[in-house]
N, CA and C atoms as an extended XYZ file, in Angstrom:
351
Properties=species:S:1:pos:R:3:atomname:S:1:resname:S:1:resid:I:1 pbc="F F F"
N        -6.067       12.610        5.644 N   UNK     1
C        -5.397       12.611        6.908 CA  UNK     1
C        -4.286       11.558        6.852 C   UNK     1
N        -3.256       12.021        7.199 N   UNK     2
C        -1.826       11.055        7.146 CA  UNK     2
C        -1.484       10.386        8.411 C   UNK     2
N        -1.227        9.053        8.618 N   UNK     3
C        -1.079        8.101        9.760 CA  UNK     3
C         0.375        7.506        9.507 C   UNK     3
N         1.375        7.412       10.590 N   UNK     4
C         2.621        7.048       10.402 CA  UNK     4
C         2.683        6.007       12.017 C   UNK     4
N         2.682        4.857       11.076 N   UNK     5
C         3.361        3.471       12.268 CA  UNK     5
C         4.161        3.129       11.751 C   UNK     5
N         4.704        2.106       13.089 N   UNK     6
C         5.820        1.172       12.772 CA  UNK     6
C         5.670        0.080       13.286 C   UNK     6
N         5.902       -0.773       12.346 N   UNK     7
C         5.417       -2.634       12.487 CA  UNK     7
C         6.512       -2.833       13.637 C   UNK     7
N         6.393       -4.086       14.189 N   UNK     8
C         7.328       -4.625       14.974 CA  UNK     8
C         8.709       -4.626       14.951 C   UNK     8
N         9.140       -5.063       13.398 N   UNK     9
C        10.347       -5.439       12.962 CA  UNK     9
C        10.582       -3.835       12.557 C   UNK     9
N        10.175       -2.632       12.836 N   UNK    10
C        10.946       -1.440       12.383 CA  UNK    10
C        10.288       -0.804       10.982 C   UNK    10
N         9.704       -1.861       10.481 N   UNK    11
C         9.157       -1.248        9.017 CA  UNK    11
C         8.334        0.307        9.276 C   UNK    11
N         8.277        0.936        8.620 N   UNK    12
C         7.560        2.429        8.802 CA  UNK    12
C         6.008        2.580        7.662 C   UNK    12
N         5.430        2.665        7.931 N   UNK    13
C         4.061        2.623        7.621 CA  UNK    13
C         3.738        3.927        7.303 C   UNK    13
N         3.561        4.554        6.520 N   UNK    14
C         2.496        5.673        6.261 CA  UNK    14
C         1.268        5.837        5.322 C   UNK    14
N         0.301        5.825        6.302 N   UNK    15
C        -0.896        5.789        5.021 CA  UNK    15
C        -1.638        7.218        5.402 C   UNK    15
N        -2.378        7.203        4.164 N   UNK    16
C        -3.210        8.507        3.829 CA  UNK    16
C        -4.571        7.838        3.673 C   UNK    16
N        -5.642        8.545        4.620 N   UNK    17
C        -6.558        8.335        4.691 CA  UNK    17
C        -7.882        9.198        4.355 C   UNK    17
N        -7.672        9.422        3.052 N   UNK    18
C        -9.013       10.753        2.314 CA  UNK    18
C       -10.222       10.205        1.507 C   UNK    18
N       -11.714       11.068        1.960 N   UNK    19
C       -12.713       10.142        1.753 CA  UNK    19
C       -12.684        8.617        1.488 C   UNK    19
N       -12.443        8.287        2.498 N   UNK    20
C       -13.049        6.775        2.640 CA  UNK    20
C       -11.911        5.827        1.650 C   UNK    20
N       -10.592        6.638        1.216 N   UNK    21
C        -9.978        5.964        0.534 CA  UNK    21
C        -8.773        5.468        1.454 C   UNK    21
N        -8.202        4.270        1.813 N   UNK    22
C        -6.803        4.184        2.230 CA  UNK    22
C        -5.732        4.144        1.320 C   UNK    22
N        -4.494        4.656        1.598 N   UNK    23
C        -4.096        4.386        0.839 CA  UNK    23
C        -2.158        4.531        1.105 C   UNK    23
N        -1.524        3.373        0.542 N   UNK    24
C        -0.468        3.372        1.494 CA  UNK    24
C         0.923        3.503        0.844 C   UNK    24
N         2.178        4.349        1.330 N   UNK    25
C         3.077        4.803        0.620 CA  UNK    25
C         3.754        3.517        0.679 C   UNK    25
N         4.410        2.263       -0.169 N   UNK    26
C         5.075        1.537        0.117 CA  UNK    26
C         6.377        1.524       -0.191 C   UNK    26
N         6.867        2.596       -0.670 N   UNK    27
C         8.081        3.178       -0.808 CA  UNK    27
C         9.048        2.846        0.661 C   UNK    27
N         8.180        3.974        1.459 N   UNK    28
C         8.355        3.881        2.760 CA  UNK    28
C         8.848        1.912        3.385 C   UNK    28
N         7.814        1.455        3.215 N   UNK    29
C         7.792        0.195        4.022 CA  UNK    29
C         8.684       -0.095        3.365 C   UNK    29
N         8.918       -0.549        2.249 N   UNK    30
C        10.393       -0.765        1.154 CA  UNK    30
C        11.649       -0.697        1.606 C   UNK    30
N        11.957        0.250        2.223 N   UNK    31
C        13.232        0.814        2.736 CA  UNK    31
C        13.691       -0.165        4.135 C   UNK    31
N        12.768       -1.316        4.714 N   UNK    32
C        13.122       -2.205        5.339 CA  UNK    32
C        13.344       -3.521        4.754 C   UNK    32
N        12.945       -3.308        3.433 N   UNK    33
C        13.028       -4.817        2.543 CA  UNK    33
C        14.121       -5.132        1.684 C   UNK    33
N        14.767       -5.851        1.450 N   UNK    34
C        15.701       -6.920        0.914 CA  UNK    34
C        14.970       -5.837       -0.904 C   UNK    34
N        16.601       -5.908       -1.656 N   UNK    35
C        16.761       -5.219       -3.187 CA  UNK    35
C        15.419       -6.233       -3.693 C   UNK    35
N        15.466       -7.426       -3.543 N   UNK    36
C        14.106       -8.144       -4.616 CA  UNK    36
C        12.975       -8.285       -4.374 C   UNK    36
N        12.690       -6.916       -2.942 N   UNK    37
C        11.190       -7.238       -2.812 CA  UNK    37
C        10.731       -6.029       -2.711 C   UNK    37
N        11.667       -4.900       -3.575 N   UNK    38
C        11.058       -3.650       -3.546 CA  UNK    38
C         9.722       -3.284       -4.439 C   UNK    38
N         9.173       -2.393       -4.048 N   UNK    39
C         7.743       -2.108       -5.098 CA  UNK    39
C         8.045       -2.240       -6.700 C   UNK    39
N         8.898       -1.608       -7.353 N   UNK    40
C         9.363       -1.962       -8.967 CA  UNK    40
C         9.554       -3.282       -9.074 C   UNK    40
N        10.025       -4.411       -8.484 N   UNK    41
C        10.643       -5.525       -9.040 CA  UNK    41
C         9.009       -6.394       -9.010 C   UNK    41
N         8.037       -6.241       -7.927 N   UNK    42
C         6.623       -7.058       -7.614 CA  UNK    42
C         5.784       -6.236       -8.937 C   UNK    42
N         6.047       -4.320       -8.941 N   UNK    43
C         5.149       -3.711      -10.063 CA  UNK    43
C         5.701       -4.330      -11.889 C   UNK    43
N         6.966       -4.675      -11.738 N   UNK    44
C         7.200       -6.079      -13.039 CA  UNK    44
C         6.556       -7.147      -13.080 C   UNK    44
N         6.385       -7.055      -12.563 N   UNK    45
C         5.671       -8.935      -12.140 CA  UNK    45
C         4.787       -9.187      -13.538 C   UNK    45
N         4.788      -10.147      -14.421 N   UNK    46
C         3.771      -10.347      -15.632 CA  UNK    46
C         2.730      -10.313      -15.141 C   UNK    46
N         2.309      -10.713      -13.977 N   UNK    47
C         0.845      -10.879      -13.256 CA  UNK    47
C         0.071       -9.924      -12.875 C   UNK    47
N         1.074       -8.808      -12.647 N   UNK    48
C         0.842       -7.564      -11.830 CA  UNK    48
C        -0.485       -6.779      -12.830 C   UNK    48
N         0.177       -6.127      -13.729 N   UNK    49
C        -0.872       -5.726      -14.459 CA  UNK    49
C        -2.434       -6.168      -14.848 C   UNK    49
N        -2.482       -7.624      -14.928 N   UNK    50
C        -4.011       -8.160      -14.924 CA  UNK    50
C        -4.397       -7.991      -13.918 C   UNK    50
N        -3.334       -8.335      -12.673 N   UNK    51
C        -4.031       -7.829      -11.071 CA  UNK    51
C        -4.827       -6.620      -11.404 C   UNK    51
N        -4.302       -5.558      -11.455 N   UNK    52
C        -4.714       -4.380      -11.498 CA  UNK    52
C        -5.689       -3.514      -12.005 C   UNK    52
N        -5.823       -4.336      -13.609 N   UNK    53
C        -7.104       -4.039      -14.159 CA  UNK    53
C        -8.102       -5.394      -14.216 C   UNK    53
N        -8.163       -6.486      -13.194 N   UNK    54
C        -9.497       -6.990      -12.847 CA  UNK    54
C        -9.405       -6.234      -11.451 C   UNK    54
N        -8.935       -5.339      -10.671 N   UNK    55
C        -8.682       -4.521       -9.225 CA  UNK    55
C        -9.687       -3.557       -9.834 C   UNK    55
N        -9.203       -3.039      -11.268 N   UNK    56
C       -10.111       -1.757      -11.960 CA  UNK    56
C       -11.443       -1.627      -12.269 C   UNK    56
N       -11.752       -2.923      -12.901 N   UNK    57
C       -12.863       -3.472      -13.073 CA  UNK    57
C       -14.030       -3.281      -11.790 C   UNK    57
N       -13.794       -4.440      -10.934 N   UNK    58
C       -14.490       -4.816       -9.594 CA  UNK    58
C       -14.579       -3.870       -8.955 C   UNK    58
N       -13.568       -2.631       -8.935 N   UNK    59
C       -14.053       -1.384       -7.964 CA  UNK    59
C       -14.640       -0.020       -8.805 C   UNK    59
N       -14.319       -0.187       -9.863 N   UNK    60
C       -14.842        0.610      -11.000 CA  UNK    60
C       -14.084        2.441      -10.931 C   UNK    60
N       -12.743        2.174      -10.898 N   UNK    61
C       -11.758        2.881      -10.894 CA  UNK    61
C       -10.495        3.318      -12.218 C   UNK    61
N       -10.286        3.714      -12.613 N   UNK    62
C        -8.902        4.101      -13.157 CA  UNK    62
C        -7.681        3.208      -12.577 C   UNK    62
N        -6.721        2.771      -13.517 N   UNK    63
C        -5.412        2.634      -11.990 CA  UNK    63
C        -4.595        3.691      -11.597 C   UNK    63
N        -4.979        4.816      -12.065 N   UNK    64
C        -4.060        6.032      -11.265 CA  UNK    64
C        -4.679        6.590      -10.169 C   UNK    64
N        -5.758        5.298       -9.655 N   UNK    65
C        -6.588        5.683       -8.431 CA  UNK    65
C        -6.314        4.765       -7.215 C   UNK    65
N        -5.785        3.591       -7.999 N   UNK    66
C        -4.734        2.089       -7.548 CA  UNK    66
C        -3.262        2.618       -7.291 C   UNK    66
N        -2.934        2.853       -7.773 N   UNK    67
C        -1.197        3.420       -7.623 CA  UNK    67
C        -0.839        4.684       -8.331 C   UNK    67
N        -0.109        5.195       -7.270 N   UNK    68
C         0.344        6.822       -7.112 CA  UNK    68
C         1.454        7.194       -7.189 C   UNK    68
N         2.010        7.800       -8.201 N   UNK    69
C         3.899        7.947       -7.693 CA  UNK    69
C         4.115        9.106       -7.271 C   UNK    69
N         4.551        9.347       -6.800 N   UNK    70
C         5.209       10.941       -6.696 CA  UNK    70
C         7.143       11.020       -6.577 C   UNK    70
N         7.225       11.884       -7.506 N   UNK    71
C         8.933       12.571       -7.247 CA  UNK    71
C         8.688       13.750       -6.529 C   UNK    71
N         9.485       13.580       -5.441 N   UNK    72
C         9.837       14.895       -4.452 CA  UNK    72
C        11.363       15.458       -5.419 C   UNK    72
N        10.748       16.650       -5.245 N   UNK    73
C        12.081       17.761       -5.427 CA  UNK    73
C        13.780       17.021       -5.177 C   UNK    73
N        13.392       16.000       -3.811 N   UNK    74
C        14.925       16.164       -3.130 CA  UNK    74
C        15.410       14.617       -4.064 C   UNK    74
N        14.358       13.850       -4.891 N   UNK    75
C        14.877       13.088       -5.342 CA  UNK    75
C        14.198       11.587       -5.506 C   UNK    75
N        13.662       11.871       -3.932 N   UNK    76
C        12.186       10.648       -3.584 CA  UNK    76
C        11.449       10.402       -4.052 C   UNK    76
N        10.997        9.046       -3.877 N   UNK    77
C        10.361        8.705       -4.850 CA  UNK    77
C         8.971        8.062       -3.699 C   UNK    77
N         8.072        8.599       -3.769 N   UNK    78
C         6.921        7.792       -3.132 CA  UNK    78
C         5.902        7.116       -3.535 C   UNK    78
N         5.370        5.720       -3.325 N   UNK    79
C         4.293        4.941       -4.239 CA  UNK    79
C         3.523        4.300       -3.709 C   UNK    79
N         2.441        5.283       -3.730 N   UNK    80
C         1.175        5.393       -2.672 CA  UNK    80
C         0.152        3.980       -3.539 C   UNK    80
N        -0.203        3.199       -3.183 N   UNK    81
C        -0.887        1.836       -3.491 CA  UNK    81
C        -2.325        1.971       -2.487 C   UNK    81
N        -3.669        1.657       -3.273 N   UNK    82
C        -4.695        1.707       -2.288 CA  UNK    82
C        -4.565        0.533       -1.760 C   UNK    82
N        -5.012        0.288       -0.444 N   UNK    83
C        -5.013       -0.764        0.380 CA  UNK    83
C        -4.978       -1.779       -0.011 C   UNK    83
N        -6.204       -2.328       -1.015 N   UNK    84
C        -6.239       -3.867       -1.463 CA  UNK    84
C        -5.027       -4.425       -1.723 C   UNK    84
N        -4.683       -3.184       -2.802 N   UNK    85
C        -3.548       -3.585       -3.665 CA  UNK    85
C        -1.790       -3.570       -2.786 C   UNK    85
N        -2.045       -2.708       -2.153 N   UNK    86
C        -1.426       -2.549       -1.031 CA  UNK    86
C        -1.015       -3.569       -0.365 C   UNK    86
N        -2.021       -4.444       -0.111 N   UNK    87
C        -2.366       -6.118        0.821 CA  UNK    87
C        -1.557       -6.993        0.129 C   UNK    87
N        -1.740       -6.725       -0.928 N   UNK    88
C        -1.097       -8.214       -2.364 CA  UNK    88
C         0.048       -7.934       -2.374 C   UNK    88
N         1.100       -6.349       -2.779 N   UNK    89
C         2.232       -5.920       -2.560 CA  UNK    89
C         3.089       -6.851       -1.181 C   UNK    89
N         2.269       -6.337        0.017 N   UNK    90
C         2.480       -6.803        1.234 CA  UNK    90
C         2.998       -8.340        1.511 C   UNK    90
N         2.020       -9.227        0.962 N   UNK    91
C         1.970      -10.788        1.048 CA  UNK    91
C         2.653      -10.963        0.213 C   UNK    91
N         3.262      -10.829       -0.752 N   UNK    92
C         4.384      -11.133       -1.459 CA  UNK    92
C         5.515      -10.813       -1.073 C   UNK    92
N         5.978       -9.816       -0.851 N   UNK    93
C         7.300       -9.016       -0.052 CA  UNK    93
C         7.089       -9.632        1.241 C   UNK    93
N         6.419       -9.791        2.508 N   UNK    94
C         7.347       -9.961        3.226 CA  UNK    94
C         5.352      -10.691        4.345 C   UNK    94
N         5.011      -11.896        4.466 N   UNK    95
C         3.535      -12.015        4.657 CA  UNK    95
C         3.328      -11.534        6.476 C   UNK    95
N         4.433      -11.241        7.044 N   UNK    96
C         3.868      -10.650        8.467 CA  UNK    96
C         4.120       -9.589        8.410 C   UNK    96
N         4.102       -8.603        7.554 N   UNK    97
C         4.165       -7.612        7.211 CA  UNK    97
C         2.604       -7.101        6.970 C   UNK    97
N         1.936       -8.249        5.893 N   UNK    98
C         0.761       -8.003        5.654 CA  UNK    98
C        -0.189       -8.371        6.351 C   UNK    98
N        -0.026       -9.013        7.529 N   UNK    99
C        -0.756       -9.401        8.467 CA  UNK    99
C        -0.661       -8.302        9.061 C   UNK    99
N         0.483       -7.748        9.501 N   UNK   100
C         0.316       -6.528       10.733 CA  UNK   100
C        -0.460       -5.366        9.931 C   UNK   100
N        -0.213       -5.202        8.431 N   UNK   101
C        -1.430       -4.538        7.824 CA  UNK   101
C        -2.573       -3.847        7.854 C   UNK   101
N        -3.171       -5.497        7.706 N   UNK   102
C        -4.347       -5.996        8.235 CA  UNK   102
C        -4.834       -6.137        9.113 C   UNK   102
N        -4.066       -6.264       10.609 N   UNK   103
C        -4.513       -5.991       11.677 CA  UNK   103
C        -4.576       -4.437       12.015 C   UNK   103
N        -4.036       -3.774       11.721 N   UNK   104
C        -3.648       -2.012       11.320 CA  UNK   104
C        -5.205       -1.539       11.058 C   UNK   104
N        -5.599       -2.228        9.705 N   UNK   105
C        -6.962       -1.825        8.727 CA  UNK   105
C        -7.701       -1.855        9.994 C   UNK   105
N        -7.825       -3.096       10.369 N   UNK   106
C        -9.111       -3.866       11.408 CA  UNK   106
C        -8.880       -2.711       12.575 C   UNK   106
N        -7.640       -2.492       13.349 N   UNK   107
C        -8.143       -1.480       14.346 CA  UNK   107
C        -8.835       -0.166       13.714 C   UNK   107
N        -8.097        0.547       12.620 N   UNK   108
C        -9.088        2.061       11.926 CA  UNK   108
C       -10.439        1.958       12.306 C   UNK   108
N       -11.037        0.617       11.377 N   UNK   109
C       -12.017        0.334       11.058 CA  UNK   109
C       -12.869        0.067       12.231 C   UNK   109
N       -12.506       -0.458       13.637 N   UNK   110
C       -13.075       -0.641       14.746 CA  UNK   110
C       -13.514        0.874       15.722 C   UNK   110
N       -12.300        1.401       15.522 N   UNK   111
C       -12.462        2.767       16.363 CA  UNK   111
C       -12.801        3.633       15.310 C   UNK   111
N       -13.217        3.666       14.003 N   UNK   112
C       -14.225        4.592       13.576 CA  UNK   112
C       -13.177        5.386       12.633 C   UNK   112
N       -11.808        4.844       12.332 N   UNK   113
C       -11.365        6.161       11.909 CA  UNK   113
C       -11.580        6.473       10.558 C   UNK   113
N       -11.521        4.429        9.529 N   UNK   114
C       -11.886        4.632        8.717 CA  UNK   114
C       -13.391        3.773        8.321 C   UNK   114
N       -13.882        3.733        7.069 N   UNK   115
C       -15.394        3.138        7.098 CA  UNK   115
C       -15.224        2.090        5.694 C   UNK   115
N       -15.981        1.088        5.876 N   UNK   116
C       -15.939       -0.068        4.843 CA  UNK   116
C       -16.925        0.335        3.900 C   UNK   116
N       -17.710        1.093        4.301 N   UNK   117
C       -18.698        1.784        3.291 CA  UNK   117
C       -18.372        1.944        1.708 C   UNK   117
């Protein structure tokens, strides 16, 4: 199921929410951020990659279950990140960004939409 907000400052939010997975296009949110805090320049990061496979480890996943790309036909490029990882993207690029997030997660999670299970 697909959910589309918008943070305060205009940023656009779309996450996908299938079995119990969140998971969030940050492509999208990108398109309000400054050239050096787009998803490619943080997915360079030397750090990034160990992030990802101790992320792999601890949840006992693949990372093509962590991050998603897709090319649309018209050219787009979308890069769907599960939440956690999603969170870390977030707090680096831009941190009230990842707060409003996180407050985002916390309402789902209150009204039932999604489960911590």
């Amino acid at each position: 199921m697909k959910y589309e907000f918008i943070a305060d400052n205009g940023a656009r939010f779309e996450m996908d929410i299938e079995a119990n997975k969140l998971m969030l296009d940050v492509a999208k949110v990108a398109e309000s951020l400054r050239k050096d805090k787009q998803p490619q320049v943080w997915m360079n990061k030397r750090s990034v990659p160990g992030f990802l496979d101790l992320a792999c480890k601890q949840m006992g996943c693949k990372a093509d279950k962590l991050v998603h790309e897709v090319r649309k036909v018209d050219g787009t490029v979308e890069l769907w990140l599960e939440a956690f990882v999603a969170m870390e993207y977030l707090r680096w690029a831009d941190d009230r960004l990842a707060t409003w997030f996180a407050g985002k997660i916390n309402e789902l999670i209150s009204d039932g939409t999604i489960s911590c299970e």
